[in-house]
C-alpha positions in Angstrom: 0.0 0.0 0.0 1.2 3.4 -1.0 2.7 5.8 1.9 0.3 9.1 1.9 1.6 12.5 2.8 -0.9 12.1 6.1 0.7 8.9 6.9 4.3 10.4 7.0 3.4 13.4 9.0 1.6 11.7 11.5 4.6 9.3 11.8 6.6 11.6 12.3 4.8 13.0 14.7 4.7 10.1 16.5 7.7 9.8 16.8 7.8 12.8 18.7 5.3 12.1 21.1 2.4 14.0 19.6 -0.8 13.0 19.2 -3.5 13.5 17.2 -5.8 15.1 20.2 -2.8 17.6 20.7 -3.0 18.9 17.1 -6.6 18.9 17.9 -5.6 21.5 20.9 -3.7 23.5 19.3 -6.0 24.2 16.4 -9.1 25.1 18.8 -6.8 27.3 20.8 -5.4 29.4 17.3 -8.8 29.7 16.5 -10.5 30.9 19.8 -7.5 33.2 20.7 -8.2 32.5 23.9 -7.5 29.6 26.4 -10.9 29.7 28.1 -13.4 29.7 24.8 -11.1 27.6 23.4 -11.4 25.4 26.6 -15.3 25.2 25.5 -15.1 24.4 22.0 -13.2 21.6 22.8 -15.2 20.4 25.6 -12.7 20.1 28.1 -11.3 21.8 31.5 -9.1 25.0 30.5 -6.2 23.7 33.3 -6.5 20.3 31.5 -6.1 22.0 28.1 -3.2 24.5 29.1 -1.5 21.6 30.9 -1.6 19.9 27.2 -0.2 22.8 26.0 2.7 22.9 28.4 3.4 19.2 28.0 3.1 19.4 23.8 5.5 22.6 24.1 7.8 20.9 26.1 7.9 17.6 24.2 8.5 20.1 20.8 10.9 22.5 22.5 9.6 25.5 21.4 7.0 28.0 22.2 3.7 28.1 19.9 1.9 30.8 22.1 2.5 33.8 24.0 0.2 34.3 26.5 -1.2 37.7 27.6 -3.8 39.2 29.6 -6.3 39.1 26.8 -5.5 35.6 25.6 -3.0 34.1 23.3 -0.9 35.2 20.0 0.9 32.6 18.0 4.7 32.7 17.9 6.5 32.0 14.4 6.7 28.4 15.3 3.4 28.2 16.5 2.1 29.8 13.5 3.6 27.4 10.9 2.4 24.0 13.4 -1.1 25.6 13.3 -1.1 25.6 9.9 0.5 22.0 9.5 -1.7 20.7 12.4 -5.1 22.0 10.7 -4.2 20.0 7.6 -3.3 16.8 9.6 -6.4 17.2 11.6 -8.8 17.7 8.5 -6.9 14.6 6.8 -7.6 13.2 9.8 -11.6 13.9 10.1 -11.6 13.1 6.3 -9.8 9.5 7.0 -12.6 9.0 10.1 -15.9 9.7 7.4 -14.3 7.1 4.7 -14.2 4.4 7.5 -17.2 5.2 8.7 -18.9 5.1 5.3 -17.7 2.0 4.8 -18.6 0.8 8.1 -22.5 1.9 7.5 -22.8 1.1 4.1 -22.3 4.1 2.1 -19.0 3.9 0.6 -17.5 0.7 -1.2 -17.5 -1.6 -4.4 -21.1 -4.1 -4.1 -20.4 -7.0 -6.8 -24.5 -7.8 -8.1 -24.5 -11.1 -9.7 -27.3 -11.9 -12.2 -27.7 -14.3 -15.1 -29.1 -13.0 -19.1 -31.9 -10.6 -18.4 -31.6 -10.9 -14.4 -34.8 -9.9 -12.7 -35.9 -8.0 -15.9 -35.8 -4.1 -15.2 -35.5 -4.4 -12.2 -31.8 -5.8 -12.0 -31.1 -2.3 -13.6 -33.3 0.1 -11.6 -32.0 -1.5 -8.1 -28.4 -0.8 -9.3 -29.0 2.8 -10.6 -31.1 4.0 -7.5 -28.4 1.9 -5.5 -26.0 4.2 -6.9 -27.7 7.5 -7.0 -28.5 7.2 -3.3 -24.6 6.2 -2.2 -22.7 7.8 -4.8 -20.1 6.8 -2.9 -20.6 3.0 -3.2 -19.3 1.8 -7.0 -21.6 -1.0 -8.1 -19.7 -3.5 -10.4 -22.6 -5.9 -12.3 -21.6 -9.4 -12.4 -23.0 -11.8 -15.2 -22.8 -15.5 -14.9 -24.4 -17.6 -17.5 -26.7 -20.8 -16.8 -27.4 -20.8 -12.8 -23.3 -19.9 -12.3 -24.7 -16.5 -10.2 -25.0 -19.1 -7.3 -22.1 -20.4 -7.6 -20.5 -17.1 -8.1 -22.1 -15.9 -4.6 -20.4 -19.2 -2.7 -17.2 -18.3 -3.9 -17.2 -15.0 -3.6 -17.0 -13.8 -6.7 -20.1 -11.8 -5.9 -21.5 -10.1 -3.1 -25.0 -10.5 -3.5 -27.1 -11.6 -6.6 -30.5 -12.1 -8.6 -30.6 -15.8 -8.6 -32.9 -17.8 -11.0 -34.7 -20.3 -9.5 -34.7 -23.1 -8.7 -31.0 -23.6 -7.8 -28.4 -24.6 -5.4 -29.2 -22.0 -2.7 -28.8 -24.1 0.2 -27.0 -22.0 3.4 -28.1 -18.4 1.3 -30.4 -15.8 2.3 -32.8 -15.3 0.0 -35.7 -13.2 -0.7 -38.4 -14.0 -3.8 -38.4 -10.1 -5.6 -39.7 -10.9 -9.2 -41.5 -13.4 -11.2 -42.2 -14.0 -15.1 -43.6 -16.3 -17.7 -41.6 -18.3 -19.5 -41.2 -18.5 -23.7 -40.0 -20.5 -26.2 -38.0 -18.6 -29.1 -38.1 -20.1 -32.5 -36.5 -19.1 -35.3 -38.6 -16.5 -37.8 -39.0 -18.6 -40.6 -40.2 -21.3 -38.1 -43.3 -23.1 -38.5 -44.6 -21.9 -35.2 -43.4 -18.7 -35.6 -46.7 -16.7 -36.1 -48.5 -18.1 -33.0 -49.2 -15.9 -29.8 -49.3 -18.9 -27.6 -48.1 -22.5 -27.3 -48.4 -25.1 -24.9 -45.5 -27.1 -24.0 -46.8 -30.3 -25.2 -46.7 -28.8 -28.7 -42.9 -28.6 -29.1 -42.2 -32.1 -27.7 -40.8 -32.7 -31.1 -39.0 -29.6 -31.1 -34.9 -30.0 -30.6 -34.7 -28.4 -27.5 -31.3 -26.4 -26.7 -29.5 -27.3 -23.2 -26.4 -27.1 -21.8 -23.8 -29.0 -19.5 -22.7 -25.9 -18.2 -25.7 -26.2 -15.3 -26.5 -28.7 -12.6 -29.3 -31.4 -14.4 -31.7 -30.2 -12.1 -31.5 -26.8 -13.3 -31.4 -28.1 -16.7 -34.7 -30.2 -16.0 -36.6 -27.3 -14.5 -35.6 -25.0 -17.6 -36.5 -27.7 -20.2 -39.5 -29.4 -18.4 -38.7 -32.6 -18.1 -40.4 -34.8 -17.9 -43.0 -32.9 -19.9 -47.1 -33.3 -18.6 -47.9 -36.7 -20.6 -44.7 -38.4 -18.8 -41.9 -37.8 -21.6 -38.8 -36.6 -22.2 -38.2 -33.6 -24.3 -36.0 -34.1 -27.4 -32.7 -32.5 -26.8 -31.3 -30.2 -29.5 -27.4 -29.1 -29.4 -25.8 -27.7 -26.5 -24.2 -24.2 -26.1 -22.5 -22.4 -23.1 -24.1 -19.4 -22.9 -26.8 -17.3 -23.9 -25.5 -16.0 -27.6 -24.5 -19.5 -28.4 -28.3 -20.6 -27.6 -29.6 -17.5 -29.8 -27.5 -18.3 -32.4 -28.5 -22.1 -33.4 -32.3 -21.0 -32.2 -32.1 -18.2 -35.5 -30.4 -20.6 -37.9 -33.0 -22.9 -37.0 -31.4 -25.3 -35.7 -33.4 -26.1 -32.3 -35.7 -24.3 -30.0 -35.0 -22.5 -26.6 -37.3 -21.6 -23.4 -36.4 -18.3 -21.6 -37.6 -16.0 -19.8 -40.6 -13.4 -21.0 -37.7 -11.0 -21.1 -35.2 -12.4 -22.9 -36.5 -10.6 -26.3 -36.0 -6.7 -24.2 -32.5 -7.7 -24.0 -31.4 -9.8 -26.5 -33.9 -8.5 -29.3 -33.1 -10.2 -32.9 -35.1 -9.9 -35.5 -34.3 -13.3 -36.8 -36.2 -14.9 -33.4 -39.9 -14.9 -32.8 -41.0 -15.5 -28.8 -43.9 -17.3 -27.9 -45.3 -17.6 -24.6 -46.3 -21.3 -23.2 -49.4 -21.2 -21.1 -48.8 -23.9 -19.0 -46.0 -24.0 -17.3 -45.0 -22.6 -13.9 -43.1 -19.0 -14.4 -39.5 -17.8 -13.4 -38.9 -17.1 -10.2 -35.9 -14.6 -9.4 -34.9 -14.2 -5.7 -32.4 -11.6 -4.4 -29.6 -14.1 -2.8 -26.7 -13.2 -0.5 -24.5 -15.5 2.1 -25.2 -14.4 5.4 -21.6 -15.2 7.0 -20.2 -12.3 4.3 -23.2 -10.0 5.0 -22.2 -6.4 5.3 -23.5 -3.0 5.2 -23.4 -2.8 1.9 -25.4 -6.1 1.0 -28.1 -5.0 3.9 -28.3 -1.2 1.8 -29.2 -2.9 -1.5 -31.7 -5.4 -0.2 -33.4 -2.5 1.3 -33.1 -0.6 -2.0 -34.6 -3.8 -3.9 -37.3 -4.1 -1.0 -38.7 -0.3 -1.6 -38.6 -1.4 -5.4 -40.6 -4.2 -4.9 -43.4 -3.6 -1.9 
C-alpha cells in the first residue's frame, strides 16, 4: 500500500510524542485566541487544556503561544504548526468519514450477480437507485451464465445476486423479488413462428437447446422434463451461454425456453418469442450469504425491498 503525505506526518509526529488530540488542541486554541473559549469548544477543563499545551510545548521545544492578559498570540513556530496541524487534523476527520462510510454502508464496491436478463428491469433500476442514493458505493454488475450466479455468490466472486430459481441455494439468504412467464424462441421462418401462444406439449418434437454448463436439475426445470404426458423432451445441441443458444435458435437449428424478457435484451429480428401457457413461471430471488453480510449487501436489499413492496 502506498505511503500518503498524512501517513508520514503523522509518523513523524509520533515519533515525537504527539498526538493526534494535541494537534486537535492546538487548532481550537489558534482559532478561539483565547484559552478559556477555546477550553469550550473543545469540551474540556481549561487547566486540562493549558496543561496539554505545556506538556506538547515541552515535548517540541519551542514555544507556539504567548500568553497575555487578553488571551494568546501565536509565535513564528506556532504559526507554521497551526497551519501544518489544521491540515493533519482535517486529513484526519476526512480518513474517520471514509471508514465510517464504509462501516455503514455508504461507501464501497457491491459486486450484483445476475444471469441473461436478471430480474428484468428491475436488476437495472436497483443498481442505478443503488448508486444514485450512495454515490459513494461503485456497483460493479456481475453476469454468470446458466445458474453460475450461485455459484458465483459461494465463492465469492459476488456479493449479492438475482438468482434464477430453482437452484443450489442451500446455506443463502434469499428473498423472492420478481416473477415471469416463460417462452419459447423459434426461429422466424419457423413453422410456429406466427403463434401468440403455445403449450408445451406442442414442441415435444422440437430439438430443444440445453447445456452442460448447469447442474441437471436446473437443466430439467428450464426444459420441463419430464413434460405433462410423462416424456422426455428431445434435446437439441448444446451451447455455453446465452448467444451460443440464440445463435443455433435463428439458424433454425433447435428451440430454446427463456424467460418473458429475454426478447427486451437480447432483441433479434431473426427470433420470434412465444409464450407457453402452461407451465410454472421464473422465479428470481435476491440471494446473498449471510456469514459475508455487510452493510453494503443489507443497503441494496433494502433498495430492492422499496422497489418491490
Amino acid at each position: 500500500m502506498a505511503t500518503t503525505t498524512f501517513d508520514v506526518a503523522i509518523n513523524a509526529l509520533y515519533d515525537r510524542g504527539v498526538e493526534l488530540t494535541q494537534l486537535r488542541y492546538v487548532v481550537g486554541i489558534a482559532r478561539e485566541g483565547n484559552l478559556g473559549r477555546a477550553a469550550l469548544a473543545l469540551h474540556v477543563s481549561q487547566p486540562a487544556l493549558s496543561y496539554a499545551l505545556r506538556t506538547l510545548e515541552s515535548e517540541l521545544g519551542v514555544r507556539l503561544f504567548e500568553r497575555h492578559r487578553g488571551g494568546v498570540t501565536r509565535t513564528p513556530a506556532g504559526r507554521d504548526l497551526v497551519r501544518d496541524a489544521r491540515h493533519i487534523v482535517q486529513l484526519a476527520d476526512r480518513a474517520i468519514e471514509v471508514a465510517a462510510a464504509h462501516a455503514n454502508g455508504t461507501a464501497g464496491v457491491l459486486r450484483v450477480g445476475f444471469e441473461a436478463s436478471g430480474a428484468a428491469a428491475l436488476t437495472t433500476r436497483a443498481r442505478a437507485t443503488f448508486a444514485r442514493r450512495f454515490p459513494n458505493v461503485r456497483v460493479e454488475p456481475k453476469r454468470f451464465d446458466w445458474g453460475g450466479e450461485a455459484a458465483a455468490l459461494r465463492q465469492g466472486l459476488t456479493d449479492i445476486a438475482f438468482v434464477w430459481l430453482p437452484n443450489e441455494t442451500e446455506g443463502m439468504r434469499l428473498t423472492v423479488v420478481h416473477e415471469e412467464p416463460r417462452v419459447v424462441g423459434v426461429a422466424a421462418s419457423h413453422r410456429l413462428a406466427d403463434r401468440g401462444q403455445l403449450s408445451i406439449l406442442e414442441i415435444n418434437e422440437e430439438p430443444l437447446m440445453w447445456t452442460r454448463s448447469a447442474p441437471r436439475a436446473w437443466v430439467d426445470w428450464w426444459a420441463v422434463n419430464p413434460r405433462p404426458d410423462g416424456s422426455e423432451p428431445r434435446w437439441g445441441p448444446t451451447n455455453d451461454n446465452v448467444e451460443e443458444m440464440l445463435e443455433q435458435v435463428a439458424e433454425g437449428t433447435a428451440v430454446c425456453i427463456a424467460p418473458a424478457s429475454m426478447p427486451d435484451y437480447y432483441g433479434r429480428s431473426d427470433l420470434r418469442w412465444i409464450t407457453l401457457t402452461d407451465v410454472e413461471p421464473l422465479q428470481v430471488a435476491l440471494a446473498w450469504m449471510p456469514d459475508h453480510e455487510t452493510p453494503l449487501i443489507r443497503r441494496f436489499v433494502e433498495v430492492v425491498d422499496e422497489l418491490t413492496t
